[in-house]
Backbone bond lengths (Angstrom), bond angles and torsions (degrees), N, CA, C in turn:
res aa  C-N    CA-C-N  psi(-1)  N-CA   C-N-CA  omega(-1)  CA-C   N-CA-C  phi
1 X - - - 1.474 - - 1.518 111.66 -
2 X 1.472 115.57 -40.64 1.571 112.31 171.09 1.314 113.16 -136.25
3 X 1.294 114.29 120.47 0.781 147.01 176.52 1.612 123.72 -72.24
4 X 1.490 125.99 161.07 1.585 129.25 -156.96 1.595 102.26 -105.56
5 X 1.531 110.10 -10.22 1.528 116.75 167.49 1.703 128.37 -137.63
6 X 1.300 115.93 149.74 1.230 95.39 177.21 1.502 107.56 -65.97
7 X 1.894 99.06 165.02 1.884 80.42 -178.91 1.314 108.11 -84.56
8 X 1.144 122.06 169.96 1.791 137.69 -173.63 1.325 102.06 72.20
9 X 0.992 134.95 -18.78 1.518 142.90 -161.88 1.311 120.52 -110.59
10 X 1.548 121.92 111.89 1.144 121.74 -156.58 1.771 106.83 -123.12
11 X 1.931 113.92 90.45 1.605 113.59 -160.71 1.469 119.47 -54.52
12 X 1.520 101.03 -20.20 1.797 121.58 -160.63 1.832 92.89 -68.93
13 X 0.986 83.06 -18.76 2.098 82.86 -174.86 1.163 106.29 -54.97
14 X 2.157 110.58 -35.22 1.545 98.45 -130.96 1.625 92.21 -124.06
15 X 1.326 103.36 -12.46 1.852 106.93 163.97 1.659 99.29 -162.19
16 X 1.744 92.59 165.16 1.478 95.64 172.32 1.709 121.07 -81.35
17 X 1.425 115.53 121.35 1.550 108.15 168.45 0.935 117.72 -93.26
18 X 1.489 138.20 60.10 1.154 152.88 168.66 1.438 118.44 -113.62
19 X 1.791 108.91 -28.40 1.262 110.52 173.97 1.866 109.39 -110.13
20 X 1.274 115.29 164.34 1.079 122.25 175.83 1.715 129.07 -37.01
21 X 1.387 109.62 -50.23 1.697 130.73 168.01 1.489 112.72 -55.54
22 X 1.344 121.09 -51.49 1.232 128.59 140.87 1.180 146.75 -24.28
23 X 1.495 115.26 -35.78 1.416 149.68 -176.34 1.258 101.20 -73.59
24 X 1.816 102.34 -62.58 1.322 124.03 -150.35 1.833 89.40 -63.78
25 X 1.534 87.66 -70.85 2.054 92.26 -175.89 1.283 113.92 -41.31
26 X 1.590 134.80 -37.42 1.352 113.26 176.17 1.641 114.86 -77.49
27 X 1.220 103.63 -24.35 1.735 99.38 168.76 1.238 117.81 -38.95
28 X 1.872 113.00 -82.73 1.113 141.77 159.74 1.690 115.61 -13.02
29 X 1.523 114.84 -57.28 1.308 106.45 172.16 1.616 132.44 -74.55
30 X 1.503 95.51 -28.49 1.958 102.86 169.64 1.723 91.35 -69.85
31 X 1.088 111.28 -63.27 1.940 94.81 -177.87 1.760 118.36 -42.08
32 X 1.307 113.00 -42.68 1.608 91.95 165.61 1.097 136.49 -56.92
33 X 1.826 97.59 -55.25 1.742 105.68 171.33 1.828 120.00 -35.78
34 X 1.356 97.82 -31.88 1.753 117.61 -169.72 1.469 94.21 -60.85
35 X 1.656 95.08 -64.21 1.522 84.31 -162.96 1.813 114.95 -78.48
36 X 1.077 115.37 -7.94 1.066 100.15 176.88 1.876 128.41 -87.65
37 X 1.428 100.26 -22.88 1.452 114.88 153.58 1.371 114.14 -54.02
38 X 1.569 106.67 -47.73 1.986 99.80 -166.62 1.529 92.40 -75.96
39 X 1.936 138.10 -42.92 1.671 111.65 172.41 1.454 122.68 -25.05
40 X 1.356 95.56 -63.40 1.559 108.50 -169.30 1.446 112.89 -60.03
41 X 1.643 119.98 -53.91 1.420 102.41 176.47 1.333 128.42 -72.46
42 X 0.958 96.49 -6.33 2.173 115.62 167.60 1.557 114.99 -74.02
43 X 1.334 105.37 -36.63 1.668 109.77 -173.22 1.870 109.64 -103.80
44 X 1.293 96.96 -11.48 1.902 108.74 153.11 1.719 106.20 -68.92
45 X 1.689 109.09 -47.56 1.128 97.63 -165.07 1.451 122.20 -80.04
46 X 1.417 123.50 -20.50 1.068 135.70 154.02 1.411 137.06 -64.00
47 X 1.660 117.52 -18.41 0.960 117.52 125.15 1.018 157.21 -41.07
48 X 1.666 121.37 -49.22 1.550 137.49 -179.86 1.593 84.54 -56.87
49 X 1.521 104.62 -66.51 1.764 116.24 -168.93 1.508 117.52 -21.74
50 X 1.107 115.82 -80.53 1.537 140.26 163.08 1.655 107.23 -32.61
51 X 1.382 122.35 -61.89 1.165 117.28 172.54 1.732 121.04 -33.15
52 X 1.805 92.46 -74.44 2.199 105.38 164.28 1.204 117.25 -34.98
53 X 2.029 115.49 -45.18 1.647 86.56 -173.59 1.700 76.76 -139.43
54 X 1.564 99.17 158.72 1.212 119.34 175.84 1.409 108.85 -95.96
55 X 1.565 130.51 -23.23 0.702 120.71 153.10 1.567 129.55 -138.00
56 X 1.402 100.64 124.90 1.541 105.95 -163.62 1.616 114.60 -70.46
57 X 1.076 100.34 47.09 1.669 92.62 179.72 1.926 113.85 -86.29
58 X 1.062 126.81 -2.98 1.763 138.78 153.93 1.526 107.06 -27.55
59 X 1.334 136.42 81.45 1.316 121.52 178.42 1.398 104.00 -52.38
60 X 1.111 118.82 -36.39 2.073 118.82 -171.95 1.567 106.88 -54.87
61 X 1.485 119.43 -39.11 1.581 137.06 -161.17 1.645 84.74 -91.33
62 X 1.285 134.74 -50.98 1.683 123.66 -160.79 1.479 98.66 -61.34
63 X 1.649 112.69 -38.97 1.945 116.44 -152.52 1.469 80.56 -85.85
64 X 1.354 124.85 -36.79 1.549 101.91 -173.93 1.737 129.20 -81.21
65 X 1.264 104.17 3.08 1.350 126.26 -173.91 1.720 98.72 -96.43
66 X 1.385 128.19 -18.76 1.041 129.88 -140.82 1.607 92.88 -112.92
67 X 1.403 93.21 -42.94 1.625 107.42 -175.77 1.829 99.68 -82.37
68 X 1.427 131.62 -32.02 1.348 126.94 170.15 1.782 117.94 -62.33
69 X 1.656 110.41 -27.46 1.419 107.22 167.49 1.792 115.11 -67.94
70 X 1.461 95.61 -23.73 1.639 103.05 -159.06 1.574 99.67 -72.32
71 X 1.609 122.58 -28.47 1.426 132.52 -177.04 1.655 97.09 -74.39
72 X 1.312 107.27 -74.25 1.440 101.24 -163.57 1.677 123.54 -43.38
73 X 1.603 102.65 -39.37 1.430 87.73 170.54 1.961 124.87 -95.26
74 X 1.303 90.27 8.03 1.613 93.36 173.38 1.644 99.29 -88.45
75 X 1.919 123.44 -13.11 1.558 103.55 -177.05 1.297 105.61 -92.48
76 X 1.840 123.11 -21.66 1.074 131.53 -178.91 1.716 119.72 -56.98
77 X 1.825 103.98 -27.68 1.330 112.48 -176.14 1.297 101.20 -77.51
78 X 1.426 117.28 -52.66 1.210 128.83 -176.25 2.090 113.17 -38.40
79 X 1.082 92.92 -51.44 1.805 102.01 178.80 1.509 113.68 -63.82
80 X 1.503 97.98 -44.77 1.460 78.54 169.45 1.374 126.44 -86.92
81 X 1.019 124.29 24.04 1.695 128.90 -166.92 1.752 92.75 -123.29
82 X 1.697 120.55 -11.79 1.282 119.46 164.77 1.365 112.86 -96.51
83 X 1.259 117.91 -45.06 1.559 122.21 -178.78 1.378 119.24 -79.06
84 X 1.529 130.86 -6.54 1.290 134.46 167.61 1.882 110.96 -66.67
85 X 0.683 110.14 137.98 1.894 112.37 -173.29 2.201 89.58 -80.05
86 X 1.079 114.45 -37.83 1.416 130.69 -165.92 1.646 99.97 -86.45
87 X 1.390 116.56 -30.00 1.779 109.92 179.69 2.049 93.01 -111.92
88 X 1.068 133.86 27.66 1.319 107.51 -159.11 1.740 87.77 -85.84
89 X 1.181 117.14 -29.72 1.416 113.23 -150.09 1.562 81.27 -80.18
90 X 1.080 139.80 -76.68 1.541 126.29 -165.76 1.703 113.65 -54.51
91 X 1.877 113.63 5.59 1.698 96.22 162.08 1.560 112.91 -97.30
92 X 1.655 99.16 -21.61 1.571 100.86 159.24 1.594 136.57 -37.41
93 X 1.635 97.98 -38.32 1.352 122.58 -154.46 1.768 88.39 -88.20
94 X 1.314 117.66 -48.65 1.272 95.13 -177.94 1.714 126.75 -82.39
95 X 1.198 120.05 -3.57 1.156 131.62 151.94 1.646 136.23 -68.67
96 X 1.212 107.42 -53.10 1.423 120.15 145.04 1.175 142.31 -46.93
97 X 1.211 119.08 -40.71 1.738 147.24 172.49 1.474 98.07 -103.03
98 X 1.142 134.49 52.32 1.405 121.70 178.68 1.859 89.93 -74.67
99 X 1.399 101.95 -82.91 1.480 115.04 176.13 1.623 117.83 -3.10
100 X 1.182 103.11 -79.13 1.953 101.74 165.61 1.246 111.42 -69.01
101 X 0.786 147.18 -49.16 1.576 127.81 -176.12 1.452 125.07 -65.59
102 X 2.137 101.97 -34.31 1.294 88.50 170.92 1.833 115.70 -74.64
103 X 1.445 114.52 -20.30 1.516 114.19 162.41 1.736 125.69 -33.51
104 X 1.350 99.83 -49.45 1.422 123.06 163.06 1.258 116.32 -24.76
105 X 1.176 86.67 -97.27 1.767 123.59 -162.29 1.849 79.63 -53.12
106 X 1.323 129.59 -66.93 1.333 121.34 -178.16 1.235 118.20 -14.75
107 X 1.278 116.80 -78.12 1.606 130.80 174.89 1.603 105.30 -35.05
108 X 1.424 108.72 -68.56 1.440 113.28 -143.72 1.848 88.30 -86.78
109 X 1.158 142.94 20.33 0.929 132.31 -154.16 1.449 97.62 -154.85
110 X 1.450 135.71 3.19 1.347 156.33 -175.15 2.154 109.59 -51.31
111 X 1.406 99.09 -42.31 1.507 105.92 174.84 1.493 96.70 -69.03
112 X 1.307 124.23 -63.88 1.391 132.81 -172.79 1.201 116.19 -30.09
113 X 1.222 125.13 -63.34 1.532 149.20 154.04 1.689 120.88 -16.34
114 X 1.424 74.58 -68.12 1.992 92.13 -170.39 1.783 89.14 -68.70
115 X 0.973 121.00 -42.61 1.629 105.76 -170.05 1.708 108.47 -69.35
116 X 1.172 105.17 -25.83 1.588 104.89 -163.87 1.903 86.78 -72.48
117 X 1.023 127.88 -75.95 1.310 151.98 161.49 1.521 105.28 -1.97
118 X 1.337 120.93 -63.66 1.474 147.56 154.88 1.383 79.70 -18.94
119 X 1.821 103.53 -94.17 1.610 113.21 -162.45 1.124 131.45 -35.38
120 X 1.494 112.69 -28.08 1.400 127.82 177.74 1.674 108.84 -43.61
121 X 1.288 69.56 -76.16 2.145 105.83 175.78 1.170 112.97 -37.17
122 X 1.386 128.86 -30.09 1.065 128.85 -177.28 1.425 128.76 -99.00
123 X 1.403 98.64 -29.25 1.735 120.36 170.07 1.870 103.22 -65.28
124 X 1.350 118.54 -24.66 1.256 112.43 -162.36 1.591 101.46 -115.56
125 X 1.053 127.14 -20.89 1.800 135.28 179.79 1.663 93.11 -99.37
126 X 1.003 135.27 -29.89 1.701 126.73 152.27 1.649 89.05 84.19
127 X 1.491 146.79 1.93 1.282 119.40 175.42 1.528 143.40 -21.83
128 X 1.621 110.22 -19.52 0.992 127.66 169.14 1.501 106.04 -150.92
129 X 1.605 109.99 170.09 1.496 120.77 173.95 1.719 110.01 -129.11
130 X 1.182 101.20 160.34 1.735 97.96 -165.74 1.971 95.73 -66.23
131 X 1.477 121.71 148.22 1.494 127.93 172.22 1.614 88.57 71.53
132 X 1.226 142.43 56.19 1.393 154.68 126.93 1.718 120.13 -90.82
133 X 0.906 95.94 148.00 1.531 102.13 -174.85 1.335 114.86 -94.83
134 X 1.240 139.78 115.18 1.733 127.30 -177.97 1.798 111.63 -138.54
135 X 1.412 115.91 151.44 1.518 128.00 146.32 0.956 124.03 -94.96
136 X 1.569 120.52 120.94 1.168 93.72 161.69 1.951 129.30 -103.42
137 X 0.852 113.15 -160.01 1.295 122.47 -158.35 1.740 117.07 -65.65
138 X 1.233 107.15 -10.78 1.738 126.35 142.60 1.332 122.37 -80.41
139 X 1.047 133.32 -8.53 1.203 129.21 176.61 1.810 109.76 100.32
140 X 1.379 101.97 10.26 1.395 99.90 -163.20 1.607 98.22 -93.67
141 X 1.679 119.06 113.10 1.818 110.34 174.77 1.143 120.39 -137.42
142 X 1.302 124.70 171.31 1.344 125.48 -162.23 2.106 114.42 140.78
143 X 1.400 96.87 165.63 1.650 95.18 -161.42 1.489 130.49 -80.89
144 X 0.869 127.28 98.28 1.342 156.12 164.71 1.582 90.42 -5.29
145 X 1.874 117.15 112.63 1.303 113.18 -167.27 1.782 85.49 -122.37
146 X 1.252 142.96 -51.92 1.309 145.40 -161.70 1.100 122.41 -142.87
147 X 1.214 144.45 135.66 1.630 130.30 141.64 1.885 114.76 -98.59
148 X 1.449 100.09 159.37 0.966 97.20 175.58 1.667 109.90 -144.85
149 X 1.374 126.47 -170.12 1.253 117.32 -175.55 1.482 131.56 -48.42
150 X 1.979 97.60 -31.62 1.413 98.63 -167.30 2.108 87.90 -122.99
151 X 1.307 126.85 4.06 1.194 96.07 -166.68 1.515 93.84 -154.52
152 X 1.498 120.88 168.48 1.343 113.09 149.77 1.564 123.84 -126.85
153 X 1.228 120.31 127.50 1.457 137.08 179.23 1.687 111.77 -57.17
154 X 1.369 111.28 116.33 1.529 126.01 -167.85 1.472 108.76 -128.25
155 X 1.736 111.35 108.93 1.704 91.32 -169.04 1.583 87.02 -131.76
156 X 1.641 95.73 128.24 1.261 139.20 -156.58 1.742 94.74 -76.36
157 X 1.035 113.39 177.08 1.903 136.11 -174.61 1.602 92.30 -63.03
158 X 1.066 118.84 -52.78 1.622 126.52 -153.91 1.938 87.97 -93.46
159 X 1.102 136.87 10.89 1.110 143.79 170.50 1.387 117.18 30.46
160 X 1.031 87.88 70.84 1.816 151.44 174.20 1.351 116.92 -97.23
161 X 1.534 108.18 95.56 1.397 102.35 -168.09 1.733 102.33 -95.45
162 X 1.579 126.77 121.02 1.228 160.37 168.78 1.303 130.61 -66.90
163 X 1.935 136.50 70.64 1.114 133.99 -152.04 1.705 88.23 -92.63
164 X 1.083 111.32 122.49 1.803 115.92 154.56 1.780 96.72 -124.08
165 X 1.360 89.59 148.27 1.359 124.10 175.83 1.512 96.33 -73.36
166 X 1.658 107.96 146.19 1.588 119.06 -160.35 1.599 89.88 -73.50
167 X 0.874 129.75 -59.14 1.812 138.55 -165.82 1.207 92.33 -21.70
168 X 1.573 112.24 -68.24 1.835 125.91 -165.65 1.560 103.89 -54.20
169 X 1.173 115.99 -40.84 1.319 114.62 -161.52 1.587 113.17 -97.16
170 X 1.503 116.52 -0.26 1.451 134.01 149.99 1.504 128.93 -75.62
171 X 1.600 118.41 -26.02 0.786 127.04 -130.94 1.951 83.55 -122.22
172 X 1.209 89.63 -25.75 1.517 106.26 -163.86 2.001 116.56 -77.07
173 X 1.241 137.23 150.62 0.803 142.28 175.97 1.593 129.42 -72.35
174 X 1.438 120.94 73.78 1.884 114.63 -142.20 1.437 94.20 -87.75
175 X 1.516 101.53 154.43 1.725 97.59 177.52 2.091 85.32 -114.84
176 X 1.030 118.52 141.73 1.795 117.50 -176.98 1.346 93.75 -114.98
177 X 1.484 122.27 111.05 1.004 130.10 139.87 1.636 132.51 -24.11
178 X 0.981 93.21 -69.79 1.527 128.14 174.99 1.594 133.05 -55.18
179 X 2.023 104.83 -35.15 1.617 119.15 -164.50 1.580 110.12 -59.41
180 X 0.991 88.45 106.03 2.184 105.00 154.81 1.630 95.94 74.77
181 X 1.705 111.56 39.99 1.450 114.21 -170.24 1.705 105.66 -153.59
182 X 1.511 114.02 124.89 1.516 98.59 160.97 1.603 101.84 -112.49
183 X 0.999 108.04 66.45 1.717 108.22 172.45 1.215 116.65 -175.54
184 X 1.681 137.77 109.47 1.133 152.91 -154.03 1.449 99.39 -126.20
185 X 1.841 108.20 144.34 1.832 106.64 175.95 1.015 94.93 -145.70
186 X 2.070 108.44 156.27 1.256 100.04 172.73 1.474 95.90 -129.69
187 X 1.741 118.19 175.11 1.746 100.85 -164.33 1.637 89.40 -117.93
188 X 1.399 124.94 127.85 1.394 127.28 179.70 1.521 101.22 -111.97
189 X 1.550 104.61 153.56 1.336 110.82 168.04 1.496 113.65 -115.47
190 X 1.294 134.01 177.73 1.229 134.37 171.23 1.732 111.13 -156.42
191 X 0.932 116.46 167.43 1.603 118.95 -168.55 1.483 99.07 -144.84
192 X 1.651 92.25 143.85 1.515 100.41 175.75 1.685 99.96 -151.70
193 X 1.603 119.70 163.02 0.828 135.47 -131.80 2.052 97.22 -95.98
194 X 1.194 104.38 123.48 1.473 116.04 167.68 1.899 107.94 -13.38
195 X 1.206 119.95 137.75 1.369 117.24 -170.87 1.625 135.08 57.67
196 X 1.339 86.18 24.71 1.760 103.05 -179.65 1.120 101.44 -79.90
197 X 1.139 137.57 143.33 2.014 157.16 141.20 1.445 91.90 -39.71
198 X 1.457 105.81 101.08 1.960 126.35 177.15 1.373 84.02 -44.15
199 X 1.619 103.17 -72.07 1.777 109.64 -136.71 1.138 97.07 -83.65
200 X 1.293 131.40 -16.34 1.678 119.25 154.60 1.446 136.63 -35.34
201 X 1.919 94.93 -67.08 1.492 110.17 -179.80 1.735 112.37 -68.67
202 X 1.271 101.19 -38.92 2.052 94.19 173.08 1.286 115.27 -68.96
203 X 1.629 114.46 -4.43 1.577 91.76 -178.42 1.774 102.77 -103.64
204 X 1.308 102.05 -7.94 1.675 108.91 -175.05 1.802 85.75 -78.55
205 X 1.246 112.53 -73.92 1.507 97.16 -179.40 1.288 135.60 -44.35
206 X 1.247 135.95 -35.13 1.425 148.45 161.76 1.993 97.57 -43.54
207 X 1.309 104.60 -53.14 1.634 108.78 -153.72 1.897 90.68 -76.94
208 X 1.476 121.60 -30.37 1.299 107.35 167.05 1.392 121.95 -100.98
209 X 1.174 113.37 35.84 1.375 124.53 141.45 1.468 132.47 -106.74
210 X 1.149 79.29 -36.90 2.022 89.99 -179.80 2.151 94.90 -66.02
211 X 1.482 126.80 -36.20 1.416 124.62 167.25 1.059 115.41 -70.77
212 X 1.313 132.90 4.84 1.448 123.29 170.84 1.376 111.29 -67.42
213 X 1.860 123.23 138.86 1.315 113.02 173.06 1.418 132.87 -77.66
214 X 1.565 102.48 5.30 1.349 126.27 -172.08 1.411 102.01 -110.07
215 X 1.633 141.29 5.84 1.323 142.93 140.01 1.552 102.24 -52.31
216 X 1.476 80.40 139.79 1.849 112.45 163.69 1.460 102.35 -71.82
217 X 1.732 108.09 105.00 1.130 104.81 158.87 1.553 142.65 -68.98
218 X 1.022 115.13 -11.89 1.320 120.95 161.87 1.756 106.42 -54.95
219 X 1.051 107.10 -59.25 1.470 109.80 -173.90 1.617 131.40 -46.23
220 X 1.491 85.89 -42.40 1.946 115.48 173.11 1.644 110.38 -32.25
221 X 1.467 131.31 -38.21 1.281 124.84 177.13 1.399 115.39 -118.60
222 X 1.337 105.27 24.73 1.700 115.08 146.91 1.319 121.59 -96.69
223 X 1.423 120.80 -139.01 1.374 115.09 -165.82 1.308 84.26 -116.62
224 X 1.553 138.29 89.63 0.969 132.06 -159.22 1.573 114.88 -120.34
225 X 1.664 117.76 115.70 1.256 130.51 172.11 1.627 102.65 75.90
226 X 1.247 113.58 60.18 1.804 120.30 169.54 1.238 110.29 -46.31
227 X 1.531 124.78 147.08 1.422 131.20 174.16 1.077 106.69 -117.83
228 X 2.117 100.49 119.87 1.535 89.71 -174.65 1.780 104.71 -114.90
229 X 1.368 138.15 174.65 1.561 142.85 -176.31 2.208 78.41 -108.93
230 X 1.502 81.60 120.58 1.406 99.50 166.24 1.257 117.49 -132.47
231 X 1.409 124.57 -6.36 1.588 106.94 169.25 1.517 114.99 -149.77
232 X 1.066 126.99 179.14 1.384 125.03 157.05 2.017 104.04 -127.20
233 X 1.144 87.52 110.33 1.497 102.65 166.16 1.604 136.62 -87.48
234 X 0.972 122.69 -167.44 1.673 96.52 -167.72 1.196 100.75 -86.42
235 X 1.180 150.53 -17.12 1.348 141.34 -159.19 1.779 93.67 -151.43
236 X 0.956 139.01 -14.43 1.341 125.92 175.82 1.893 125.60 -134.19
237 X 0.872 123.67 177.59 1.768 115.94 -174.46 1.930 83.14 -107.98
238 X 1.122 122.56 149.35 1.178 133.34 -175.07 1.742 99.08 -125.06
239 X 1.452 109.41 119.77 1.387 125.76 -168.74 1.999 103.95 -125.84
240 X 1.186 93.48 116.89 1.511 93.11 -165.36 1.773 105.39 -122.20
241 X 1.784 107.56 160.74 1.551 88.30 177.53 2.181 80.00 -178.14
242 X 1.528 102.15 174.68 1.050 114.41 -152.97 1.872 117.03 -128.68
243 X 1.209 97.96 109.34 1.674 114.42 -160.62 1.664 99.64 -81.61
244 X 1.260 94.94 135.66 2.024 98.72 -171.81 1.634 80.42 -124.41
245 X 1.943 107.53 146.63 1.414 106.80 -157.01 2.002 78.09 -155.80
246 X 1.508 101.65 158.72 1.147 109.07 158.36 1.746 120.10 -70.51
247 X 1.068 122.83 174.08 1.769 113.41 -162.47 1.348 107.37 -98.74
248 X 1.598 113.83 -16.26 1.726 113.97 -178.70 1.423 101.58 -90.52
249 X 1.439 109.04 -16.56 1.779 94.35 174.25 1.658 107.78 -75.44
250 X 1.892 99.07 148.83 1.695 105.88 171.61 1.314 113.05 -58.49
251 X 1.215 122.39 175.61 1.520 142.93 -164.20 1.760 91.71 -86.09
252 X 1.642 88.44 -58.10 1.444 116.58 179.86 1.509 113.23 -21.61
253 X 2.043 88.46 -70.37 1.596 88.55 -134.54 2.245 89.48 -83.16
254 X 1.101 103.63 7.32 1.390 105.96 168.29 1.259 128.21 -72.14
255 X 1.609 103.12 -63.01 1.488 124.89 148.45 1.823 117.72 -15.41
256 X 1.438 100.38 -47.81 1.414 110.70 -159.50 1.482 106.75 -91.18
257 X 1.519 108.39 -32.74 1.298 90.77 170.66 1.422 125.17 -96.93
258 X 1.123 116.39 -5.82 1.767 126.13 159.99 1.544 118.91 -48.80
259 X 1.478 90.13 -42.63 1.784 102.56 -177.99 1.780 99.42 -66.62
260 X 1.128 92.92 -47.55 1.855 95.07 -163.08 1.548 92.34 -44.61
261 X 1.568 100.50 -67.50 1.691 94.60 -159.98 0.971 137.07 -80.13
262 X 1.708 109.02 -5.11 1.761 106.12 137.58 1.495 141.12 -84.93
263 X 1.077 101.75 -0.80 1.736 107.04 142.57 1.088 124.41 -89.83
264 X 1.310 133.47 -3.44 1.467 124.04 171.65 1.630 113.42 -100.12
265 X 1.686 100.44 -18.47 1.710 115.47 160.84 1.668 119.42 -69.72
266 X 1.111 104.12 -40.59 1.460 115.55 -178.05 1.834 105.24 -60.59
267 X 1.129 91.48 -62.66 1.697 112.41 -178.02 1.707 100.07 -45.99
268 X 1.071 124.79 -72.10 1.670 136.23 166.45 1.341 109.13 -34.89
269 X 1.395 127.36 -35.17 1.294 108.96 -169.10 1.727 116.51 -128.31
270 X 1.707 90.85 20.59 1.739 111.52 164.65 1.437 104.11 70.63
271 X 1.195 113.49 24.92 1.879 111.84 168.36 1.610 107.14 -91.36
272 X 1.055 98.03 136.43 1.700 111.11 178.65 1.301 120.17 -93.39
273 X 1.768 107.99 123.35 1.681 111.68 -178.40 1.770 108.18 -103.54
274 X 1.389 105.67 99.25 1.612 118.21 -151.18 1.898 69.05 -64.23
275 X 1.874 78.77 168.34 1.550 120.91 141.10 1.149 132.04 -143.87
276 X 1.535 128.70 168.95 1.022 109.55 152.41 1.455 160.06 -69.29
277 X 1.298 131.88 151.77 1.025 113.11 -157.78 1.780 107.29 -140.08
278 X 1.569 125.92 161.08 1.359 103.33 176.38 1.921 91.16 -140.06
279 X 1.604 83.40 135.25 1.542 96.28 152.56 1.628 139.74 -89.03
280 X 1.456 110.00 122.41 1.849 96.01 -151.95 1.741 83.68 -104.06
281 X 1.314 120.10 117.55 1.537 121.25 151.59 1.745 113.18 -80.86
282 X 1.463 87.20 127.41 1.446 115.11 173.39 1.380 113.12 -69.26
283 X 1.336 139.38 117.95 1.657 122.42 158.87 1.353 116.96 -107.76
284 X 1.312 117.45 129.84 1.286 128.15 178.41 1.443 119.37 -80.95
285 X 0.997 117.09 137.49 1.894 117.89 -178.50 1.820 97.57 -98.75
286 X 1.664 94.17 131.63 1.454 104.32 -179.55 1.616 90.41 -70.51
C-alpha cells in the first residue's frame, strides 16, 4: 500500500538517502506532497459537500464530515511516516505493534474515545440539529452552533460560545426548544390600572405585539396573539396574551422587546401601569 517512492519518481536521483540531510530532504518533500494532496482532496470534498446541501445544518452529515477530515489527514500522516526512508521504521511500528499500541492509546486515550462514541450516538439518535435551541439539564441553554468529533459548540444569549465534551452532552438531560417545530411561544401578562378602557388597552397591546420584529410573520395576518382580561388583582386589571417567535430567537430578548413596546404604547396612549403603593400614618403621642 505504501511504498518507499513516489511512482514515476525516482528521489535517489536527486540526493543521497543514505545520509541524514538526505533523510531530512526526502522527508520534507513526501510531507509537502502530503499536504498538498490532502488540501486538494479536502477542498474537492467540501465542495461535492456544499454542492448536496446548501445548508449544512444535518448534525449526522456535520459529525460525519468532521470524522471524514479526521481520516484523510490521519492516512496522509500515515504515508508519509511509511514512504519516508528516515520515518519508515516508526510506520512499521505502528502497523506491526498495532495490538500494544492500540492498548496504549486505549488507556491513555479513554476520554477521547467515550466522546467520539458519545458523538456517534448523537449524530444518529439526532436529539438535536445544528441552529436548535436547547437546556440542558444544568440550566445551561442556548443555540446549537457545531458538533465535532470530541465536543459540541453551544452559544449562549450573551453569545458566548460553550465547548462541552459530547459524553456530557449525551449523557445529559436536553430540553429542545426547537424538536419537530419551527414555532415557539411564550405567554406574558401585563397589568393596568383600575378604570382603564378594556378594549382600548388590548387593542394597543395586541397592535404592539403584532409590530414586534421578533413576531412570527406568518401569523401577522391571522388572528394573531388574542388579548384576553383574566384577572382582577389587588390594585390592577391583569390583561394577558401569547407571543409566537421563531425558535433561534431568545426567550429573553423577545420578552424584552414586547415589554419595551408596550410600555412605550401604554405611556403614548395615557394607560396606567399601577403599582403598589403604601400609606404610612404617623401617630403623635399627646
Amino acid at each position: 500500500m505504501f511504498g518507499t517512492d513516489i511512482p514515476g519518481i525516482d528521489l535517489s536521483s536527486y540526493f543521497d538517502k543514505t545520509t541524514i540531510l538526505g533523510q531530512v530532504l526526502e522527508f520534507l518533500i513526501y510531507t509537502a506532497i502530503a499536504a498538498i494532496v490532502t488540501s486538494i482532496v479536502l477542498a474537492i470534498y467540501n465542495h461535492f459537500v456544499k454542492k448536496k446541501l446548501k445548508e449544512k445544518k444535518n448534525i449526522q452529515i456535520r459529525f460525519t464530515q468532521n470524522i471524514i477530515r479526521t481520516l484523510i489527514i490521519l492516512i496522509a500522516i500515515i504515508w508519509v511516516l511509511m514512504s519516508s526512508t528516515a520515518t519508515t521504521d516508526i510506520g512499521k511500528v505502528l502497523f506491526q505493534g498495532t495490538a500494544i499500541i492500540g492498548a496504549v492509546i486505549g488507556l491513555a486515550a479513554q476520554p477521547v474515545i467515550g466522546d467520539l462514541f458519545s458523538g456517534i450516538a448523537i449524530s444518529i439518535n439526532k436529539p438535536f440539529e445544528i441552529g436548535d435551541r436547547i437546556e440542558l439539564d444544568n440550566g445551561l441553554k442556548g443555540i446549537v452552533m457545531d458538533i465535532t468529533m470530541r465536543h459540541v459548540v453551544l452559544r449562549t444569549i450573551d453569545t458566548v460560545d460553550v465547548i462541552i465534551p459530547n459524553s456530557k452532552i449525551n449523557s445529559s438531560t436536553i430540553t429542545n426548544m426547537s424538536h419537530n417545530t419551527r414555532i415557539r411561544s411564550v405567554h406574558m401578562r401585563f397589568n393596568v390600572a383600575y378604570g382603564t378602557d378594556m378594549d382600548k388597552a388590548m387593542k394597543v397591546l395586541r397592535d404592539a405585539v403584532i409590530e414586534s420584529e421578533y413576531s412570527e410573520p406568518e401569523w401577522k395576518n391571522k388572528d394573531y396573539g388574542p388579548v384576553y382580561f383574566i384577572a382582577y388583582a389587588d390594585s390592577s386589571l391583569v390583561l394577558a396574551t401569547t407571543v409566537y417567535y421563531k425558535p433561534t430567537n431568545a426567550t429573553e430578548m423577545v420578552m424584552s422587546d414586547i415589554n419595551k413596546r408596550v410600555n412605550d404604547a401604554f405611556a403614548r396612549e395615557g394607560i396606567e401601569i399601577p403599582y403598589n403603593y403604601v400609606n404610612v400614618v404617623m401617630k403623635k403621642d399627646d
